[in-house]
C-alpha positions, 0 to 999 in steps of 0.5 A: 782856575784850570778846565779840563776839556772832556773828550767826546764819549765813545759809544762802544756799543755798536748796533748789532750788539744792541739787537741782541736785547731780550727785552726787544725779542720778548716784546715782539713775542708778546705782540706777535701772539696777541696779533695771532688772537686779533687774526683768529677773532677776525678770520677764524671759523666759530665753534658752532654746537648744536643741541638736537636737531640742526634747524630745530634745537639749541645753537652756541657759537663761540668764536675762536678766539676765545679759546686761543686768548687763554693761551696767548695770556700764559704765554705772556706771562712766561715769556714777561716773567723771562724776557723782562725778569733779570738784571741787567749786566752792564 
């Protein structure tokens, strides 16, 4: 019985071409608007609303991030829907 010996395989790849990944990019995407939600809950000013006078009536405080969370979730999930949403060509 005869054995073919198997070449090595050659990684034709190189590691440029493998940055260009969407996937990669629509990740760091989405950890990047969800770091910008965490900075605004930490470092952004509330939303302060007064009813009536300043010492005497009704106070809400919002914090900002609340209001900045909304949109980071909508644009999750356009960029999920168009970074991880396609076939891959191989």
């Amino acid at each position: 019985m005869t054995t073919i010996p198997h070449e090595p395989v050659q990684d034709t790849e190189r590691r440029s071409l493998r940055l260009l990944v969407p996937e990669m990019w629509a990740s760091l995407a989405i950890v990047a608007m969800w770091l910008a939600v965490l900075f605004a809950a930490i470092y952004g000013p509330d939303l302060v609303s007064a009813n009536g006078v300043a010492d005497i009536g009704e106070r809400t405080t919002v914090p900002s991030a609340v209001l900045v969370a909304p949109f980071a979730f909508l644009g999750t999930w356009v960029v999920a829907k168009y970074g991880f949403g396609h076939e891959r060509k191989e």
